[in-house]
NUPA-628429 format. One line per field, with one value per residue (C-alpha): residue number from 1; y, x, z. Coordinates in nm, 2 decimals, padded with zeros to 4 digits, always signed. Layout:
seq: [NUM, ...]
c2: [Y, ...]
c1: [X, ...]
c3: [Z, ...]
END
This chain:
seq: [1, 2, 3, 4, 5, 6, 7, 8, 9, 10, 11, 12, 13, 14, 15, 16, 17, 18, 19, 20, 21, 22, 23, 24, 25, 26, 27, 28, 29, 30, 31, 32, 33, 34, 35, 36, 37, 38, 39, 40, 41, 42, 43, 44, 45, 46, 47, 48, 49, 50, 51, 52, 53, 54, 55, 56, 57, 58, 59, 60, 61, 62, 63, 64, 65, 66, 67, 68, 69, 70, 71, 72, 73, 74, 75, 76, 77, 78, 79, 80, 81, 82, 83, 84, 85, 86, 87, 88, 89, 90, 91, 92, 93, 94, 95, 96, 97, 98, 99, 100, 101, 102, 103, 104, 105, 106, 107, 108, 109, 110, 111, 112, 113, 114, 115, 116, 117, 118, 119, 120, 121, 122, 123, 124, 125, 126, 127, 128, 129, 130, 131, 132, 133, 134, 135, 136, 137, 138, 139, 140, 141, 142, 143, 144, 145, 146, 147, 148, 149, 150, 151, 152, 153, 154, 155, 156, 157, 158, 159, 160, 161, 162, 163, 164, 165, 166, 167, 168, 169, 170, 171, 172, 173, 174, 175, 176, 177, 178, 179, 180, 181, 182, 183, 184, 185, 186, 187, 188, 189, 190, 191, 192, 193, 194, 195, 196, 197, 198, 199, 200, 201, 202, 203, 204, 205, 206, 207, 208, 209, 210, 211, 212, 213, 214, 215, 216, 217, 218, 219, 220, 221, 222, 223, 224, 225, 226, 227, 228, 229, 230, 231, 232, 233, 234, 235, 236, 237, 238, 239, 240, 241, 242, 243, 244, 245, 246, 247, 248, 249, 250, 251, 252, 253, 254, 255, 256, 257, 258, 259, 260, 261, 262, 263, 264, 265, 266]
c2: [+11.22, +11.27, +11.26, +11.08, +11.30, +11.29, +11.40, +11.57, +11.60, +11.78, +11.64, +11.81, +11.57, +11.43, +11.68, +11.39, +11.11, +11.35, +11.42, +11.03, +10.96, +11.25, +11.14, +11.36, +11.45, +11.56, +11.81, +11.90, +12.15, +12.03, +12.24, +12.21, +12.50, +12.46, +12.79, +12.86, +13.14, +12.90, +12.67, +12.97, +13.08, +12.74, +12.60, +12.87, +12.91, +12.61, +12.32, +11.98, +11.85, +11.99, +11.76, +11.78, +11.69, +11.47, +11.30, +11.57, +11.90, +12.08, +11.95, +11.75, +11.60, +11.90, +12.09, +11.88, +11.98, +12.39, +12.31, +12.10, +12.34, +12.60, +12.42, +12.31, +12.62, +12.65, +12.38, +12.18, +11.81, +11.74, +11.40, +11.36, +11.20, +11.05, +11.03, +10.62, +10.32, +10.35, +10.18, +10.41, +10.75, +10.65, +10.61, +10.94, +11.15, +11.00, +11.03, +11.44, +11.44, +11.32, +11.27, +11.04, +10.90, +10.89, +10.66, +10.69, +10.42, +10.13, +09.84, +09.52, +09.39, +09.35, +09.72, +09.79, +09.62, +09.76, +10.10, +09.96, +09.78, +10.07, +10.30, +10.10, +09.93, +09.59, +09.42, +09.56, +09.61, +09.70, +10.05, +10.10, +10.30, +10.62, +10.83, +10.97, +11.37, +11.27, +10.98, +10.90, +10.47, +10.27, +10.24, +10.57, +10.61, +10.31, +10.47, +10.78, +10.77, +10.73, +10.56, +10.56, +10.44, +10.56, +10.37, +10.58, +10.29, +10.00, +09.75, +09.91, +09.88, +09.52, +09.46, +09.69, +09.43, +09.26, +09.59, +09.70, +09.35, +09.48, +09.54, +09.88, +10.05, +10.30, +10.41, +10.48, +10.80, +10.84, +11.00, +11.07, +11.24, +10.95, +10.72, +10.92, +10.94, +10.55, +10.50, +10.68, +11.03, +11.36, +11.38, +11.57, +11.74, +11.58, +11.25, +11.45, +11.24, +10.90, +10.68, +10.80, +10.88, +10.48, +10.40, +10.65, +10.50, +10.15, +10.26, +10.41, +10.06, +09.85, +10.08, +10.11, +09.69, +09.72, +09.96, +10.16, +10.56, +10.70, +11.01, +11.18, +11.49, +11.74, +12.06, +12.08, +12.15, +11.98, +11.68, +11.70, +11.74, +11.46, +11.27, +11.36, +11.23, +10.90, +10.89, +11.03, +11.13, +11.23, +11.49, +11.73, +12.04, +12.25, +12.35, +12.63, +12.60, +12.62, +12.92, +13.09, +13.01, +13.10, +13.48, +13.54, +13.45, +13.64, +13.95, +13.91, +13.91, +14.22, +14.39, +14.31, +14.46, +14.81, +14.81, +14.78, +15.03, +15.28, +15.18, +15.28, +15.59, +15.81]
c1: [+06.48, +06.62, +07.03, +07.13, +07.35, +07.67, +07.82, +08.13, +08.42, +08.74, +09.04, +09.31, +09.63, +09.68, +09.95, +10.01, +10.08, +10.24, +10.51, +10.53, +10.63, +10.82, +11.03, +10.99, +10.81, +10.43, +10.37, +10.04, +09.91, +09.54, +09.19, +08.97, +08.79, +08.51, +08.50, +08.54, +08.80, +09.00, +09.02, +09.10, +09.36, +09.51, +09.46, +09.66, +09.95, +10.16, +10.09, +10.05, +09.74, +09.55, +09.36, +09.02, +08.95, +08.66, +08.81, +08.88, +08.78, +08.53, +08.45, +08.15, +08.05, +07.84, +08.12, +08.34, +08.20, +08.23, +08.58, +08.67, +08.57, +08.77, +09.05, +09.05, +09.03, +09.37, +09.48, +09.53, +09.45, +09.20, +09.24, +08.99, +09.08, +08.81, +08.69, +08.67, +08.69, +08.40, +08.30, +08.02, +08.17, +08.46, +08.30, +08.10, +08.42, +08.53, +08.20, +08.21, +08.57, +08.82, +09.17, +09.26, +09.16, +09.38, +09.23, +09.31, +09.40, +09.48, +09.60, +09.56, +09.55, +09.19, +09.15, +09.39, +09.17, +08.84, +08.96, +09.13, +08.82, +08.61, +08.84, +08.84, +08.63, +08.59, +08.73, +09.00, +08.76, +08.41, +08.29, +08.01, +07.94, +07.74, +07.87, +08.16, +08.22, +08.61, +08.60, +08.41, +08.54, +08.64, +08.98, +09.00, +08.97, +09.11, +09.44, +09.42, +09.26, +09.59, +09.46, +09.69, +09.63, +09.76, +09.98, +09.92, +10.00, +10.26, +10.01, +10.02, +10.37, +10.36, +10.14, +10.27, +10.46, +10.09, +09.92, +10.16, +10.09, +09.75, +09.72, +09.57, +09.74, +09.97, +10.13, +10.16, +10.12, +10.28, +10.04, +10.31, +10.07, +09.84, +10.17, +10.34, +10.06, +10.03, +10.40, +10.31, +10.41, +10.26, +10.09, +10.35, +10.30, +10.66, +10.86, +11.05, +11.06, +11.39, +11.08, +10.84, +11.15, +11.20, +10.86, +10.93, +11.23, +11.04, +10.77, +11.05, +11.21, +10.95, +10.76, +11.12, +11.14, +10.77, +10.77, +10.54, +10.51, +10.55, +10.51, +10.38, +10.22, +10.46, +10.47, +10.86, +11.07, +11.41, +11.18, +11.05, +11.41, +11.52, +11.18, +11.29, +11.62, +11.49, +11.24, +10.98, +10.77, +10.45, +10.42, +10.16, +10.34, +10.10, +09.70, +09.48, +09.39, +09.77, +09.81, +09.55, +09.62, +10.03, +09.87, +09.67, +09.96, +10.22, +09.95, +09.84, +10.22, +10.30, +09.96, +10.07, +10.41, +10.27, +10.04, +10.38, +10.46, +10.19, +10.14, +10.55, +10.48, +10.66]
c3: [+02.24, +02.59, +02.59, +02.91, +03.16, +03.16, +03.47, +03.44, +03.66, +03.66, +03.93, +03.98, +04.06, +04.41, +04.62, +04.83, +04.53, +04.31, +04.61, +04.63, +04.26, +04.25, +04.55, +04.76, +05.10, +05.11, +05.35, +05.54, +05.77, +05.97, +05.94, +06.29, +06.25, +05.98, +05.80, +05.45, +05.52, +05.67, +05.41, +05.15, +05.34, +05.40, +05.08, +04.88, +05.17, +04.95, +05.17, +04.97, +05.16, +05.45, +05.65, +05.78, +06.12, +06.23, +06.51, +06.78, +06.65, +06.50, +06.16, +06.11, +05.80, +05.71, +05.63, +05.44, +05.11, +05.13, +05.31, +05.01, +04.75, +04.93, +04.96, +04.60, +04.47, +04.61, +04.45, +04.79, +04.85, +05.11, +05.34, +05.59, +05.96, +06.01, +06.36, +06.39, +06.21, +06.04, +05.70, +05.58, +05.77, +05.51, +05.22, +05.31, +05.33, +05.01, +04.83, +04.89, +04.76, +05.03, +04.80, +05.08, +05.46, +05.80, +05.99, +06.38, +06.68, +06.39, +06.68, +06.47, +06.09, +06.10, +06.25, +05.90, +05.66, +05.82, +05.68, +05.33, +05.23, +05.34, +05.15, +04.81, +04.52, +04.45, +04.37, +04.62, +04.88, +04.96, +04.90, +04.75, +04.38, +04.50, +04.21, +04.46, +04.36, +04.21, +04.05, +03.71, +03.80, +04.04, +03.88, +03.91, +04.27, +04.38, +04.21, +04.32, +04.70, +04.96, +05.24, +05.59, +05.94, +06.25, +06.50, +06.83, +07.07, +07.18, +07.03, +06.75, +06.68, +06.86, +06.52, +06.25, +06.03, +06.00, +05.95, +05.71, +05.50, +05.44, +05.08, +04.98, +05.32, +05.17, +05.47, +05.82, +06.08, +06.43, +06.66, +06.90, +07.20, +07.23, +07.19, +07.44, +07.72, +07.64, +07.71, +08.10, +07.94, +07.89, +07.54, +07.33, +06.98, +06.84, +06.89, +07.17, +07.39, +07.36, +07.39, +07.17, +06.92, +06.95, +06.86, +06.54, +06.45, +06.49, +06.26, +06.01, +05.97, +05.92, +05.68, +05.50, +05.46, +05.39, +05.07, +05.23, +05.33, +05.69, +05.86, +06.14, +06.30, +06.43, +06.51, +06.61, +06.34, +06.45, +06.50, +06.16, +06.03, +06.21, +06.07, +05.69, +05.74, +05.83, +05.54, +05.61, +05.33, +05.48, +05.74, +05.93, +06.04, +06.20, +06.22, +06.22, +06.56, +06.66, +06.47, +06.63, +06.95, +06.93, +06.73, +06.95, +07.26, +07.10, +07.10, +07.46, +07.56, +07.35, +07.48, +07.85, +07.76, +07.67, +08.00, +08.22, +08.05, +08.09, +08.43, +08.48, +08.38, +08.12]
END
């Protein structure tokens, strides 16, 4: 007799929802560069959820199954940006083990409901069964699976009491430096900037009235104080790439240091 399979799964809990029902704020830290060693390293520094980033950098979806791993090992929730509003990339990014989906340049509620009934099961939405790595239902991962859009522009905010009336959208994400070059200013890592700050403040309120979840990515810590204090409960604070880049600065400055040195003489 041949015993059907039974696959087995094991899921470890959300970082992200687990911060939510606890009350408190989910922090995150963003992977660009697709190694392994990266994902280790990230995934056991004590960040909630790390996201993996399809829409500018590096990551393609090749790598989100060894990045997931690694970061699970870690215990660390991976959310996937993915890099458009696209039903089957989506389901893809879900169906190798995605906890959860940031879906960028959200303008309208049918932009909003694109990505929440690409995201989710009937008979909430319209993913399809592939026997997705995390789930063993569709219950399952409908319950579990945070799904968030991205208001990077005016429009956006014009829009965001419709978008946030979406059902299945469990929050929303400033991206303050495509906000702030759409606004006529230089693209900016935080809500620096009085205008952008508004658009923040905007996004707080109505996601406040709305019952839903708001956040943004910032690598400026006042700015993310100032974020927590209005609510905020899901925030990016910082990325591989950044870390990098600011090492490898504070090196060069310390290395051109010792060579005015030397050349001074003793």
């Amino acid at each position: 007799m041949t015993r059907e399979f039974e696959r087995k799964t094991f899921v470890s809990d959300n970082g992200v929802r687990s911060r939510w029902d606890a009350g408190e704020v989910a922090f995150g830290a963003l992977l660009g560069i697709p190694t392994s060693a990266t994902a280790y390293i990230l995934g056991q520094a004590g960040f909630d959820w790390i996201v993996l980033e399809q829409q500018h950098v590096y990551v393609s979806e090749p790598d989100l199954l060894p990045l997931m791993h690694a970061l699970e090992v870690g215990g660390t929730t991976p959310i996937v940006r993915v890099g458009e509003q696209d039903p089957i990339g989506i389901a893809r990014a879900l169906d190798l083990g995605a906890r959860g989906i940031i879906a960028p340049m959200v303008n309208s509620a049918d932009d909003a409901e694109l990505v929440q009934r690409a995201a989710q099961f009937p008979p909430l939405g319209d993913r399809s069964w592939g026997a997705p790595r995390m789930h063993r239902t569709p219950e399952a991962a409908n319950a579990d699976v945070v799904v968030t859009v991205m208001a990077e522009t005016p429009l956006a905010v014009k829009n965001l009491e419709e978008i946030l009336a979406v059902s299945g959208i469990d929050g929303v994400v400033l991206g303050p430096s495509d906000m702030a070059m759409n606004l006529g200013l230089p693209p900016q890592a935080g809500a620096n900037a009085p205008e952008v700050w508004e658009m923040f403040e905007y996004i707080a309120r109505a996601c406040r009235d709305a019952g839903k979840h708001f956040g943004a990515m910032v690598t400026d810590a006042a700015v993310a104080a100032r974020m927590v204090e209005t609510g905020a409960d899901f925030l990016l604070f910082s990325s591989d790439i950044g870390h990098v880049a600011n090492g490898v600065s504070g090196d060069v400055t310390i290395i051109e240091e010792l060579r005015s040195r030397a050349d001074a003489g003793p």
